[in-house]
N, C-alpha and C positions, 0 to 999 in steps of 0.2 A: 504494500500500500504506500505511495509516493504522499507526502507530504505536501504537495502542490496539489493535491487534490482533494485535499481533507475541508470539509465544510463545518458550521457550524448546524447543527439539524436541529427543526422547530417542531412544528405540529405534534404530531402523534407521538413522534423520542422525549418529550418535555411533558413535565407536570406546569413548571416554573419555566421561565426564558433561564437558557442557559444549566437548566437542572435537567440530570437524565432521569425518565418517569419511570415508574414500577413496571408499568407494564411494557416496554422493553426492556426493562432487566430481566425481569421473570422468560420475556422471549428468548432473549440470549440465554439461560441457564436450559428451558425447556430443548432449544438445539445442543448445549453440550450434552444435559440427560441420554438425547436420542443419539449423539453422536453424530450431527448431521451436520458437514463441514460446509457443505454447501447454503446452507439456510443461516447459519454463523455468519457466514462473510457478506452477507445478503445485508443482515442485521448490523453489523459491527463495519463494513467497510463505507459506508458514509457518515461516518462517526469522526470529530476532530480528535488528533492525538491525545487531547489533554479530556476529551469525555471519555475515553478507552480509560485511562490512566486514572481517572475517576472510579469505573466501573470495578478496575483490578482493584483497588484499595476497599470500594466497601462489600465485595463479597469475602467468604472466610476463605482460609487456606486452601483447602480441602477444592473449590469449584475452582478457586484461582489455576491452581495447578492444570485440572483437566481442562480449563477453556485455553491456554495459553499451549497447552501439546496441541489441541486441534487449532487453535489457532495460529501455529509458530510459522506457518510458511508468508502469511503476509503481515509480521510484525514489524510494525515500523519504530526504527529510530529513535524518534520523538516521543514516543511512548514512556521509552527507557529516562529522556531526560523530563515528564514531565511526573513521573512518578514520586510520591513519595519516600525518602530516605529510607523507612523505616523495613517497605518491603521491595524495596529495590533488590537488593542483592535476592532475597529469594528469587524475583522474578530472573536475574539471570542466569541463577544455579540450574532455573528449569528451562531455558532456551537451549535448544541445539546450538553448539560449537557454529557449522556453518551458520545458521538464522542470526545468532548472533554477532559472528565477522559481520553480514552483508546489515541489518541496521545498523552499527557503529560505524559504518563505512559513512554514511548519509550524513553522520553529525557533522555541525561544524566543530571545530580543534576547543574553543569554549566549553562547550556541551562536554565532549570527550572527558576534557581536564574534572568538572564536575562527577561525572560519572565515578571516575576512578578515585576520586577523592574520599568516597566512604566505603571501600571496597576493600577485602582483605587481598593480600598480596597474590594469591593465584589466581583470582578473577581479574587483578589490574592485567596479570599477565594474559590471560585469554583474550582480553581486549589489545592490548599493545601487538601481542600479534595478529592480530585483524587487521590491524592497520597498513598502509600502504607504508616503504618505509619512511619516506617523505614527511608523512603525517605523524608518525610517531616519534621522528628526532624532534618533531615541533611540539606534541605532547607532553615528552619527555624534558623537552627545554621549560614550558611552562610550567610543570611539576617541582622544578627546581626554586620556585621562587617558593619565600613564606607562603605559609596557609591564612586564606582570607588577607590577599596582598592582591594590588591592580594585574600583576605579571597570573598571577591564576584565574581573573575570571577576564582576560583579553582573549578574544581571539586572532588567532596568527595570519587570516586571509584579510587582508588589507590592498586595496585598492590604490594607489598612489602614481603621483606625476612629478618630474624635473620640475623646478621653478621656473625654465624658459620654455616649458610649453604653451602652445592655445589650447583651445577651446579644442578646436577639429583633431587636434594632435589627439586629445586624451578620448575624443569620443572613439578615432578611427584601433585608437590600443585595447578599448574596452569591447568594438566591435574584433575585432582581429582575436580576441583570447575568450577560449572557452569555460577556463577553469577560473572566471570571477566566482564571490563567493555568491551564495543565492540570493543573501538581501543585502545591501550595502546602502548608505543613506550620504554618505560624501566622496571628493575624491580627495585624499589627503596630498597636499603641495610639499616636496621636500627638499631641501640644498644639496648640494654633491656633495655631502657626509650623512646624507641621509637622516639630516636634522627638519623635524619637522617646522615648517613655516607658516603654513593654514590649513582652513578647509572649504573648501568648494561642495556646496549642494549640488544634486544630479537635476533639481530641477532650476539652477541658474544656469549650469554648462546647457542645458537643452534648446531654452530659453535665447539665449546669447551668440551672437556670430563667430562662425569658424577663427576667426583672426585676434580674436583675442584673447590675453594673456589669463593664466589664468591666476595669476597674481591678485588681479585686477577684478575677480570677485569673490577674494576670500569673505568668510563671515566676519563680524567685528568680534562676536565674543570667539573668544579660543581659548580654550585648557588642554596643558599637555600634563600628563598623569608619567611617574616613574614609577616603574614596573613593581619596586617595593614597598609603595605606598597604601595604607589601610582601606579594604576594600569600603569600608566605612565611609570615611573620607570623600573616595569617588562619588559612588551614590548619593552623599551631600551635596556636593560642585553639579553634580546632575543634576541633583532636584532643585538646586540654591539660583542654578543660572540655564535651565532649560536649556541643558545638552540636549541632541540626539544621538552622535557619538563624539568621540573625543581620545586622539592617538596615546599611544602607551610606549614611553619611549625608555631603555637603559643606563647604565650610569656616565657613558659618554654620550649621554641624550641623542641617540639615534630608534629610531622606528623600529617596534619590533613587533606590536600588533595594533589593535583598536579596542575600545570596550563602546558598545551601542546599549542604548537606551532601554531595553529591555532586560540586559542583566542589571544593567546598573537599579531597576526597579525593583528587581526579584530580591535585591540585597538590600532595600529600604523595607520590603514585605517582611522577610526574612528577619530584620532587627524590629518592626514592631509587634511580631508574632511571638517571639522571644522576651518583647517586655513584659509583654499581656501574659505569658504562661508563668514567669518568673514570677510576677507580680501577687498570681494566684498561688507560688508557691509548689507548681508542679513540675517544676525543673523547665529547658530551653529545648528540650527535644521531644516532650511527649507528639504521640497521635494516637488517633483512637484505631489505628493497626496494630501499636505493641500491646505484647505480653505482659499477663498478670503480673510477673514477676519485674517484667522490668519497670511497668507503670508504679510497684510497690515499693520498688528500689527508690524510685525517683522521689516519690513522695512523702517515705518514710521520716527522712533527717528535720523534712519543715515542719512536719506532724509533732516529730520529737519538739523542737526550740518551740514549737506551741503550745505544748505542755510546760514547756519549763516557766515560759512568761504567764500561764493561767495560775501557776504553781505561785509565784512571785505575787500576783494578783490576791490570791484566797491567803498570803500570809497577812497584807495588808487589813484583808476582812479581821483575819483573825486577831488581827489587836484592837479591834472595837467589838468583841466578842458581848460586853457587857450592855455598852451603848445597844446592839442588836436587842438581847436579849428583853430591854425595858423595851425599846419600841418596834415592836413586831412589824411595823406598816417602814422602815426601812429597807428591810430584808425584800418587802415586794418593788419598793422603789428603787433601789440601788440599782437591776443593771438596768433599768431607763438612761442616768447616766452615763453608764460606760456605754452602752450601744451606739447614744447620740455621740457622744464623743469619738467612740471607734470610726464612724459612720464618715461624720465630720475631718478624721485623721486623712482616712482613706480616701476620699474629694482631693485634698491640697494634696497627698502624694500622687496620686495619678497623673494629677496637671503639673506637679514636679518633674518627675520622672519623664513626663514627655517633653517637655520645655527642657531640659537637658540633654537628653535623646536625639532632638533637632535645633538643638545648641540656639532657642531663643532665650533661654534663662542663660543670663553672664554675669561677669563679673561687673560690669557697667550699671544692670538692670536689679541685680540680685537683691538688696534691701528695699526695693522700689515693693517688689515683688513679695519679702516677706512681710512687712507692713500691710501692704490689702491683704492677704492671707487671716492676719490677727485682726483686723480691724472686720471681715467678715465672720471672724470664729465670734468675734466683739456681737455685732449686729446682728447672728442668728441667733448667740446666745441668749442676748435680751429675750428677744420674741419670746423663743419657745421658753424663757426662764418666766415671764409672763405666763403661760399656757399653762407649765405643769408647778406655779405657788397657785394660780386658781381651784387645779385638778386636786393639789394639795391640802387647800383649804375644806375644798367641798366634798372629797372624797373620804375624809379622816377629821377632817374639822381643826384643824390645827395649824392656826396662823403661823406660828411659830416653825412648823415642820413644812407651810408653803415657802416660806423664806429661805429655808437651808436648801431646801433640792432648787430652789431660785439660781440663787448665787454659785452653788456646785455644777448647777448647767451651765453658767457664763465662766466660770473659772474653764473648764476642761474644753468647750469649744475655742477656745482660744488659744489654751495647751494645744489644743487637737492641730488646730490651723498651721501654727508656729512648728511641731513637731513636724506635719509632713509635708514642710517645705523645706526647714533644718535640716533635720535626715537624710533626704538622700541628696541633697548640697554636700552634707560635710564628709557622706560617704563618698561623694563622686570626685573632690578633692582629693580625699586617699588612698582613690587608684579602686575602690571596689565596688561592682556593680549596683547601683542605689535602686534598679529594677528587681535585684536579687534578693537584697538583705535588708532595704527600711519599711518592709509590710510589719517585720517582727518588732521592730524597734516600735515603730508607732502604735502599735496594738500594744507595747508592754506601758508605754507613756498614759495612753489615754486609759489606760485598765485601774492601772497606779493612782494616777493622778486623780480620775473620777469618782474609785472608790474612798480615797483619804481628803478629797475634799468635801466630797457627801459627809462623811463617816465622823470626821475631825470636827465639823462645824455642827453636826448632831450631837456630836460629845460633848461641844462645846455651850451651844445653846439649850439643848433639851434636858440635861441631864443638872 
């Protein structure tokens, strides 16, 4: 199945635009049941790579296997790269030797590099011999850079012209040569050391008369990426100044491949899928294809540090053990506090955490930023410290016990505020992921804090 022919299918294949429907699933599994190779490819060959590569992930092990033996003589390429990590390598273990030379053949040198990057050593090898040898000293050269550096996710087929060419020059080299890559979106301009100078769109050379230079319509924006650079990094400058691509060049700054707008995407997708899991504490790799055990691996150590901070929390309680004891209608209002507060924590780190992440929180902005933060924990606290001294009075009849859980609501919303925007500030200053480790920290503040400000000022005034 060629990839130039892969559509996206609507009607009857979709529940949702874009979602493959049950009842093509259930089709495709009723042809592998029957074993009907014919009615398979019927079903599955107007299917886009990445709906295939959908389909493979949400069935179980067991049909994966058998649609992929009847299916391996037209598996395409694209499949492999659009799958995810987790059941990749299964899906190669069970591709034929040949099936699989002839899709890795199809990727481009990008793609490859990815593939073999979470692959153990005798699959990288199955793959690198598939390759032409061509394509694999160029694999093999990318491979050599750091992991998640511009030099691994570049691809090696790049498009490029003299600086003293025209227009007609680079159209009649790009007509003349077969082996362009399949999409390319500029031509890159370089000097006779092979140092990049610009880039030219395909649709100004088209645009533009044979005779002229092509100097002469480079774009104004230009970034040139070294091959060692944080794939991070990249995908910032992309999304910061609307690349589409942009050369990749070595440490004598010469041309060694391109990175296009599409990876540079998948590694923006990539970093905020990873804060969003982080954040919940399920580690940076989960999907819902791993294993019990590895899902339990993963979740286990945050499970642990959440017990130790609830742990920390109920010492707290325990030194107002007394206070509890005389007024019973604490014990039911206490975690109102920590919740709102938790609640509240949780707000300002999220929008920390992403404000760092796409580096709008600075060092210029950063007090600006923690100030409205407290001045909102300030502003909701009122409110609701309003709400629950009324709920207080009227519920329990004790003006006295509306006031303390008052004041305990504005104290810890504002704790709340200041902690998750602190936290993963002062972690992300110290080098350590503030996606990773200030969910704990703030749940332990606002737990602390809400129960000894309740508890302390009940001790203090009720007793």
């Amino acid at each position: 199945m060629s990839s130039d022919n892969e559509t996206a299918v609507f009607d009857d294949t979709k529940d949702e635009p874009f979602e493959l429907s049950r009842k093509l699933v259930v089709g495709i599994l009723y042809a592998v049941d029957a074993r009907d190779r014919d009615q398979l490819s019927a079903l599955m060959d107007p299917l886009h790579a990445a709906d295939i590569a959908d389909l493979l992930e949400q069935i179980n092990a067991y049909d994966r296997r058998r649609l992929i033996e009847l299916y391996d003589r037209e598996f395409d390429g694209d499949i492999l790269s659009e799958l995810d990590e987790s059941i990749r390598e299964e899906v190669i273990a069970i591709l034929n030797p040949h099936v699989l030379a002839e899709a890795v053949r199809e990727l481009e040198s990008d793609d490859v590099v990815d593939l073999l990057e979470d692959l153990e050593e005798p699959q990288q090898e199955a793959i690198l011999d598939a390759l032409k040898d061509s394509d694999r000293v160029a694999v093999e050269q990318s491979l050599r850079y750091p992991e998640n550096s511009a030099g691994r996710l570049m691809q090696r087929e790049v498009v490029m012209a003299p600086d003293h060419w025209t227009v007609g020059q680079a159209i009649d080299h790009m007509r003349a040569h077969e082996d362009m890559p399949e999409q390319f979106y500029h031509v890159v301009v370089v000097d006779p050391r092979l140092h990049p100078v610009g880039n030219v769109t395909l649709g100004r050379i088209m645009a533009t008369h044979r005779d002229v230079l092509l100097l002469d319509l480079t774009e104004e924006t230009f970034e040139i990426f070294r091959a060692d650079m944080d794939e991070e990094d990249v995908a910032y400058a992309f999304n910061q100044y609307h690349l589409i691509s942009a050369p990749v060049v070595d440490n004598e700054g010469r041309l060694v491949g391109v990175i296009t707008i599409d990876d540079a995407m998948v590694v923006l997708d990539e970093e905020h899928e990873e804060d969003i899991l982080r954040l919940a504490g399920v580690g940076d790799e989960s999907s819902l294809s791993d294993k019990v055990a590895d899902t339990t691996r993963r979740r286990f150590p945050w499970l642990a540090v959440n017990l130790v901070t609830a742990v920390l929390a109920s010492l707290v309680i325990a030194q107002f053990e007394e206070t509890i004891a005389g007024f019973v209608a604490l014990a039911v209002l206490m975690p109102i506090v920590a919740s709102m507060g938790g609640n509240a924590g949780t707000q300002s780190l999220t929008v920390a955490v992403r404000a760092l992440a796409t580096r709008d929180l600075t060092g210029s902005n950063v007090w600006r930023v923690i100030r409205r933060e407290a001045l909102v924990g300030l502003v909701n606290g009122v409110i609701f410290a309003v709400v629950m001294g009324i709920v207080g009075i009227l519920w329990f009849g004790s003006p006295a016990l509306g006031a303390v859980i008052a004041v305990a609501m504005v104290i810890n919303l504002v704790v709340a505020g200041l902690a998750g925007t602190l936290i993963p500030i002062i972690l992300d200053r110290l080098n350590v992921d503030p996606a990773l480790a200030s969910g704990a920290f703030v749940t332990t503040v606002t737990d602390v804090v809400g129960f000894f400000a309740f508890l302390g000022l009940a001790a203090t005034v009720l007793l």
